[in-house]
C-alpha positions in Angstrom: -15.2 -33.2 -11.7 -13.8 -34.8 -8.5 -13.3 -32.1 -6.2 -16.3 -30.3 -4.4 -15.3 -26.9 -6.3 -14.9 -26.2 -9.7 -13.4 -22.8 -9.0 -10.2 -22.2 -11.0 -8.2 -18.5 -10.8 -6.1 -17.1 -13.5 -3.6 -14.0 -12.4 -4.3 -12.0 -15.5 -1.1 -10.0 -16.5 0.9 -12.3 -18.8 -1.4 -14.5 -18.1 -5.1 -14.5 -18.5 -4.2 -12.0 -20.7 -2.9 -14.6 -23.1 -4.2 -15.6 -26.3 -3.0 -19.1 -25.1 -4.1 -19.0 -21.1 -7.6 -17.6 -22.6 -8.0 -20.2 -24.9 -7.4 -22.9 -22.0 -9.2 -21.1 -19.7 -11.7 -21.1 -22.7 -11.7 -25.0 -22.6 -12.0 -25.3 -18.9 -15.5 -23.1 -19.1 -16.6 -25.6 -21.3 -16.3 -28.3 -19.2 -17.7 -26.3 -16.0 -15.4 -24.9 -14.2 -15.8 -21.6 -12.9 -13.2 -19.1 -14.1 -11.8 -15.8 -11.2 -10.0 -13.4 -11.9 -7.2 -12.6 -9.3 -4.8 -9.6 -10.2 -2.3 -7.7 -8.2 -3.7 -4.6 -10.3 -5.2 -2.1 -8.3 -8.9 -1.3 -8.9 -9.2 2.0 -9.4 -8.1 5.4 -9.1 -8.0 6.2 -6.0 -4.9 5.9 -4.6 -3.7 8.1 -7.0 -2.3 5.9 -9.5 -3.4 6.0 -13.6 -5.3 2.8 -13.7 -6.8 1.3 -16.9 -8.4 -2.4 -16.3 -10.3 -2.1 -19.8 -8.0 -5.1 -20.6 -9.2 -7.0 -17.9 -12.9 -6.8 -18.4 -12.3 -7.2 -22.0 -11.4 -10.9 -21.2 -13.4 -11.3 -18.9 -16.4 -10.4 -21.3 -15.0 -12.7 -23.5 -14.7 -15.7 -20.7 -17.8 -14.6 -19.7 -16.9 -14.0 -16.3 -18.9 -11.6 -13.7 -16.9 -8.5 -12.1 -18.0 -10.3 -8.7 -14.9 -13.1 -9.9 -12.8 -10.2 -10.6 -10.8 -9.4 -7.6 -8.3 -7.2 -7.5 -5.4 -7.1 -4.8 -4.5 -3.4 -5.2 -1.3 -5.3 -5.0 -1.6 -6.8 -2.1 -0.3 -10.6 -1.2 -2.3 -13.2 -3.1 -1.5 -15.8 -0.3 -3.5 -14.2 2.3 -6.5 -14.0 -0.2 -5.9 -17.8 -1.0 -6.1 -18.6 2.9 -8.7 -16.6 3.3 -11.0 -18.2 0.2 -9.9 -21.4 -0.1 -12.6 -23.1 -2.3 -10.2 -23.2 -5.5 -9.0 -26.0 -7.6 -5.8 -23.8 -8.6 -4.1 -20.2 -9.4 -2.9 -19.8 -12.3 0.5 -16.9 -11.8 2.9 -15.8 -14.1 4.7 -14.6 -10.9 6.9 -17.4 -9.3 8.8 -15.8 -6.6 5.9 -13.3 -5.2 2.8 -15.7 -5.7 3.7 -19.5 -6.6 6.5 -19.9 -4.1 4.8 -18.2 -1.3 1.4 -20.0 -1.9 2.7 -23.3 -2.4 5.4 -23.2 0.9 2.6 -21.8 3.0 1.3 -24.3 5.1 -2.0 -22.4 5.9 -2.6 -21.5 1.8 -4.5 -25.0 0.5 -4.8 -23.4 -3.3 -1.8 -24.6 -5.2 -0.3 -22.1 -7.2 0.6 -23.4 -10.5 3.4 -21.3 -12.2 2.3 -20.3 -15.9 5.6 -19.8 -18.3 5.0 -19.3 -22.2 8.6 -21.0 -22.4 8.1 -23.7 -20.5 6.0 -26.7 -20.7 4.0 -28.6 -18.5 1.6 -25.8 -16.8 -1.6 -27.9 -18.4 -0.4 -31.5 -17.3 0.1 -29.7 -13.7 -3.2 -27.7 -13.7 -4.8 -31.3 -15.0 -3.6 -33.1 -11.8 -5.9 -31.1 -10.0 -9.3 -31.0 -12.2 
């Protein structure tokens, strides 16, 4: 790896949450990198809202990843979480308009936000440019 991190973050609804994003993710584990989790879900209850994140820590049992790289936004802006922890090699976001755009045209966010699209081609070469 040439970069100093080898932190890489995956949005998890129709995303992580992917048989294909997993199996890349998958991949990416294998050669080091260290898999987040960053979701716009909120984390519990507690706010009154019927929350279920079994889905979510299924995958991440699978991926082997800690509930300390789970982080959840309680849907909250990902941007200001980016600029705030900025030791990523990517994010990974099915959501273009509320997450990609905003990271990637904020001058302050340094994470690029790679847009995930199971129609479209070319998330992997983009992701790859930054590994």
């Amino acid at each position: 790896m040439k970069n100093k991190t080898n932190n890489i973050s995956f949005d998890f609804d129709d995303t992580l949450w992917t048989d294909e994003v997993e199996a890349y993710a998958r991949e990416l584990i294998e050669q080091g990198y260290v898999p987040w989790i960053v979701t716009a879900r909120y984390q519990d209850n507690s706010k009154g809202y019927s929350v279920d994140n079994s889905p979510v820590y299924e995958v991440a049992k699978r991926l082997e990843i800690p509930r300390e790289r789970i982080i959840f936004m309680n849907h909250k802006d990902k941007v200001g979480y980016f600029i705030e922890n900025p030791d990523f090699l990517f994010h990974l976001d099915d959501s273009f308009f509320s997450v990609v755009y905003p990271m990637n045209e904020n001058p302050k966010c340094h994470v690029p936000a790679i847009w995930y699209d199971p129609y479209i081609s070319g998330w992997r070469g983009k992701i790859s440019a930054y590994l």
